[in-house]
N, C-alpha and C positions, 0 to 999 in steps of 0.2 A: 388583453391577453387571455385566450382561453385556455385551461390546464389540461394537458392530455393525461393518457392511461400512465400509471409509474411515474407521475409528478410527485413531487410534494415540494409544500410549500412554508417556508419560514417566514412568521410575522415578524419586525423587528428582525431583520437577519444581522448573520456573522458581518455581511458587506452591505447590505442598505436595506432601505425601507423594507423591503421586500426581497426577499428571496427565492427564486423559482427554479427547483432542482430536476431535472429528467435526464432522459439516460444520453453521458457522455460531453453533458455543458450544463452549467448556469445559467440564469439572466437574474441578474442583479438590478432592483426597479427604483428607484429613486423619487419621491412625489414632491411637487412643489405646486402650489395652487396661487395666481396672482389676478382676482375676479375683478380689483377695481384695478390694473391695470391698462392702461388706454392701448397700448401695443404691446408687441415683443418685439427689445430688445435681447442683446447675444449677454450686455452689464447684468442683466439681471437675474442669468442663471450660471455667473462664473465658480459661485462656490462648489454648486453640485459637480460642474463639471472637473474642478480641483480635485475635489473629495474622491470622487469615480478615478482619475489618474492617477492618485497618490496609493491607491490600491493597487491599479493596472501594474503601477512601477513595482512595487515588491512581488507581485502575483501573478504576472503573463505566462511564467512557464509552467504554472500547474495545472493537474487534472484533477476534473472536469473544466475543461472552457471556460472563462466568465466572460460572459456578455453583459454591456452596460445599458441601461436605457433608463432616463429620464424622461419620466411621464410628466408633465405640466400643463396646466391651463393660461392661454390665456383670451381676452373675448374678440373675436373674429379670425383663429387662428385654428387650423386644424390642419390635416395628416402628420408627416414623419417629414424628419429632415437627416441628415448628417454634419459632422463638421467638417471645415476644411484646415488643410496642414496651417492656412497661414490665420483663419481663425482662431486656433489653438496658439498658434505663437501671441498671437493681440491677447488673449485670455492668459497666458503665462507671462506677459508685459507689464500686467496689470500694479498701477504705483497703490493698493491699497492695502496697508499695512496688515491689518489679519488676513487676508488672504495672502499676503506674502510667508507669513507664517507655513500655512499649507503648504506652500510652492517647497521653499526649504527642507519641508518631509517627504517631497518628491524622491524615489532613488535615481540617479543619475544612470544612463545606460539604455533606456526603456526603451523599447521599438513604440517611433510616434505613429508610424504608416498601420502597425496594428489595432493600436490604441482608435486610431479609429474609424478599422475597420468594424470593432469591437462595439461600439459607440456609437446610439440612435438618439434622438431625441422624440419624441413623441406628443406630438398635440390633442389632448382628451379635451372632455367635454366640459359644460359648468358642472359646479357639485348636485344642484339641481337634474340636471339631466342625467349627468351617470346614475342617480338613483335609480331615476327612471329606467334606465337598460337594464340594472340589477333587477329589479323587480321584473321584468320583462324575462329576465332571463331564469328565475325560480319558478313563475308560471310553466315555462316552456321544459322544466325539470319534473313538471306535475304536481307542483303544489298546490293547497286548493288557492281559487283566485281569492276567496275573501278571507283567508288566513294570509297572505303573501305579506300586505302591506301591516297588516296590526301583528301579527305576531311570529310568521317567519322571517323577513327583515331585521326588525328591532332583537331577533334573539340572535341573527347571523352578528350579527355590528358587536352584542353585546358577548358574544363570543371570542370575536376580534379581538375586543379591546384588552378581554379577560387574557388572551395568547401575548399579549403583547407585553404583559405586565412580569410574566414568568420569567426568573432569574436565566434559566440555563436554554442556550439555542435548540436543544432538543426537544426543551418541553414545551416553546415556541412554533414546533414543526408538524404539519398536520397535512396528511391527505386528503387534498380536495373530494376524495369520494365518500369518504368515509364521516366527513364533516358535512355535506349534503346527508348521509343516509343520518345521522344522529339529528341534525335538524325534523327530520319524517316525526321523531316521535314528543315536538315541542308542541303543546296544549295551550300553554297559560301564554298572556300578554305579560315581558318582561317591562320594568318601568327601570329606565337606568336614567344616568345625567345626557345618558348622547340620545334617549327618547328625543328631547325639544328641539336637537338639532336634525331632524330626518323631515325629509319631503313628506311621510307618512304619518307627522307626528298628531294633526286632527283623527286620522282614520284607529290611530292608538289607543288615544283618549278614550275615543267614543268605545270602541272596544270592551276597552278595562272601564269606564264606566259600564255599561251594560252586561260585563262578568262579573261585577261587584253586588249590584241590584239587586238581586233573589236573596242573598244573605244580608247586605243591608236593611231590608224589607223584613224581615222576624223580630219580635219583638223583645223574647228573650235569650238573645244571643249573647252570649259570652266573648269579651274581644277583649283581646288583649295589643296592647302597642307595645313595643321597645325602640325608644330613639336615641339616637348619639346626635347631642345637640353643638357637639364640636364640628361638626359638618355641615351643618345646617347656616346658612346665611340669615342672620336678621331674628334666630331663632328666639334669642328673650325678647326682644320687641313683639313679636307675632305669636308665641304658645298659647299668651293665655289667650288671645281670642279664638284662636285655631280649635283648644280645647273646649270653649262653650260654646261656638258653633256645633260642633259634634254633640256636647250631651246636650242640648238646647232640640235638636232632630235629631235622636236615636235614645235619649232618657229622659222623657220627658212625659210620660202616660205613666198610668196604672201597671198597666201590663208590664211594662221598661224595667221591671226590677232588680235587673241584676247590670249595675253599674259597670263601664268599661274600667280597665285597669289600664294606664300609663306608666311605663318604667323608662325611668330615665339612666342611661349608663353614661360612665366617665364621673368629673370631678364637678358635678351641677349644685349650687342652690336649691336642692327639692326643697326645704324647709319653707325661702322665700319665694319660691314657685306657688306655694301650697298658700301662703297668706296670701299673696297678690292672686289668687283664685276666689279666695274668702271673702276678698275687697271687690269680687269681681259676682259675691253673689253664688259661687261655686261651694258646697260644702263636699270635705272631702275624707277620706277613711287612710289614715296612712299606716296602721298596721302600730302602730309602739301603743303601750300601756306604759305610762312613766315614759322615761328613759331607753324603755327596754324593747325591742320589736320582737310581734309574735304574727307566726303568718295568719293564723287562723282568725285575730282581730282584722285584719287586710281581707280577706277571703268573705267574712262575715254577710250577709244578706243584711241589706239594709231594711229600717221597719218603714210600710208604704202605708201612704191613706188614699183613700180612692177617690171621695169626691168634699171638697175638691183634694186636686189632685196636691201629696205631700210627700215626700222622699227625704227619707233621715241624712242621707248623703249621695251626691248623684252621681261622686268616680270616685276610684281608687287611685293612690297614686304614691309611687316609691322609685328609690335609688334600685336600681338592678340590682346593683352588691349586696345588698339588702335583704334580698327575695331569694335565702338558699335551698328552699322547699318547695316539691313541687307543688301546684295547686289543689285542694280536695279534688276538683272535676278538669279535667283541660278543657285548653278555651276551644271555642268553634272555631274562632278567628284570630291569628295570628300576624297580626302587622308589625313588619322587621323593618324601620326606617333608617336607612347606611347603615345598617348592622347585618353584618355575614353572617353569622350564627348565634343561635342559644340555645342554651341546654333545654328548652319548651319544645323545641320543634320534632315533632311526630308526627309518622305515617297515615295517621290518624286525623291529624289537624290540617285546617284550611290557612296555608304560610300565601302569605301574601310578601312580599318584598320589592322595597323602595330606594333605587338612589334617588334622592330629591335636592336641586338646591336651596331652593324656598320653600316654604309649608302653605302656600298659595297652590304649590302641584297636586298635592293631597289634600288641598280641600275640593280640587273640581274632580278629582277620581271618587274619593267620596262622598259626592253632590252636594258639597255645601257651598257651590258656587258654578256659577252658568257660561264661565268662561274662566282660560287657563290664562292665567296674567305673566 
């Protein structure tokens, strides 16, 4: 479906997946994908088409129009069909108990001969291939070609996803043109959870590694992390190696002397973080004298020896809630992992931001590994 001029479009709509508004009707789009399915059957798309009726029933007389169409895949099936009246009766027949439920919320009265005329079905592509027309069809919007697949794509999706989330139908509802023209001015490679699942997701990497490079590559960069390790799968198994990969190539010289800081937000063990770091070989600055935390012990420059090489401590590492001051210098670098905001983040500063579900993703954006597992 392409969007004409005075569309807009509701993700998550009032009436289905998808909501497609222009002037004088709806189309209400419904998506169901079944990739290892061997055919199409009529069984296995009876809910959508419940769900679509049980609408039509309370909803036929009103303006704008709504038109129904369920998009679905399946593998060797393509164009458009419609149903037939006695299709529909076999699909309102049906002995299976949650969907009889639906039926029951049917309103009684409903013009069926409307219903569907109202009522497409629609054979799309694999998910694989419709990427591919999307991308095909942001080129042909003037995107640059080698921005389309790394970081216009993955910001359009991550945009999606962001619409979808939003409480209220209007703040779900967005003009296709104007969603195109706000895309023009996206720069950075976004890294979200639906990065891994995109046909583009090598061309991403590569990407955001090679944006990352020139500042990973300075010796005394300032970096700071903030992670929520309540999101993170597998997270105490994997930190502490995560974290001496990193100061292992990035503090490990003479030069390296200003230690990366780690803040960890939520209700974490930084304490037994901080010993299983010590066990690991890691010394670390956690900012308390006694009892008591003072930022400027956390901030402190550690004392270096040159040859050989010695570092009094090689990271910093604290509770977020901890850290209520801002830093003597802000960081260069700002790594937000599943964390929306911090009071750190400035105009000023290089915010890098990460949905991640394993810290396997960020070690190969941060080159500490030669392939994304």
């Amino acid at each position: 479906m392409v969007a004409g001029a005075d569309t807009k479009i509701t993700i998550e709509g009032a009436i289905e997946d998808i909501d497609v508004c222009a002037s004088g009707f709806t189309t209400a789009v419904q998506c169901k994908y079944h990739e290892q399915a061997d055919k199409f059957t009529l069984g296995k798309i009876y809910k959508p088409i419940l769900l679509m009726l049980e609408h039509f029933s309370k909803n036929f007389t009103i303006t704008p129009t709504v038109y129904y169409r369920l998009f679905c895949h399946f593998p060797n099936q393509s164009g458009s069909q419609t149903l037939t009246n006695s299709e529909l009766k076999t699909v309102l027949a049906t002995e299976s108990d949650p969907l009889k439920t639906i039926i029951k919320r049917i309103a009684p009265g409903f013009d069926r001969d409307e219903f569907l005329k109202r009522f497409t079905i629609e054979f799309g592509q694999s998910t694989d291939a419709l990427q591919q027309t999307v991308l095909e069809a942001l080129r042909a919007k003037g995107f640059s070609a080698e921005d389309v697949e790394a970081i216009i794509y993955p910001n359009a999706i991550h945009r999606i996803v962001e619409l979808a989330t939003k409480p209220s139908v209007t703040d779900r509802t967005v003009d296709p043109l104007i969603f195109l023209r706000d895309l023009q001015d996206v720069r950075q490679v976004t890294f979200t959870r639906w990065t891994r699942e995109l046909a583009t997701r090598a061309q991403i990497f590569k990407r955001l590694r090679g944006d990352l490079r020139p500042s990973l590559g300075h010796n005394a960069r300032g970096r700071t992390f903030v992670l929520d390790p309540s999101t993170i799968e597998r997270f105490d198994e994997d930190v502490v190696r995560f974290i001496k990969k990193f100061v292992e190539r990035y503090c490990c010289k003479y030069l390296h002397s200003n230690p990366p800081l780690f803040m960890i937000v939520g209700n974490y063990d930084v304490n037994g973080l901080e010993t299983r770091l010590h066990d690991a070989g890691l010394r670390c600055a956690n900012g308390f004298v006694g009892t008591s935390f003072r930022s400027e012990e956390l901030f402190r420059r550690p004392m270096v020896k040159r040859s050989p090489f010695a570092i009094e401590f090689s990271l910093r590492l604290a509770g977020r809630a901890n850290v209520t001051e801002n830093p003597p210098k802000r960081p260069d670098e700002l790594f937000l992992v599943n964390v929306t905001n911090d009071p750190w983040e400035n105009p000023d500063v290089n915010i890098h931001r990460f949905e991640i579900e394993h810290l396997s993703d960020l070690e190969y954006v941060l080159q500490l590994r030669n392939n994304y597992a």
